[in-house]
Steps between C-alpha positions, in 0.01 A plus 500: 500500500380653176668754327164632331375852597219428796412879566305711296360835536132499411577664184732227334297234676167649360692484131655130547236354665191655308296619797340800595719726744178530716521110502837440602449774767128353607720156537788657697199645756326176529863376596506272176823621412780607741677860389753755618302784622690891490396839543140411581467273138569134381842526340569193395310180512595143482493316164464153621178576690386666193573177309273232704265797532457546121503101450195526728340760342528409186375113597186716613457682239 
């Protein structure tokens, strides 16, 4: 089990990943990234898929 935070609002993933809120949120729709939905908005969204994502994107890129 790892003790490192794996949930991120978009906001604080957007800052310590380095991507575009509209990125991280175009990801989560595509279903990319799993997040924690509330209120009718992505709360929260998971840091490990953001990882492998960004590894991707930046192999791309």
């Amino acid at each position: 089990m790892s003790l490192a935070k794996t949930w991120y609002t978009v906001e604080e993933a957007e800052s310590k990943f380095g991507v575009p809120k509209t990125l991280v949120l175009k990801w989560v729709e595509e279903g990319l990234v799993r997040c924690e939905p509330g209120g009718g908005k992505v709360v929260s969204v998971n840091g490990d898929d953001l990882e492998l994502k960004m590894e991707e994107y930046v192999k791309k890129g």
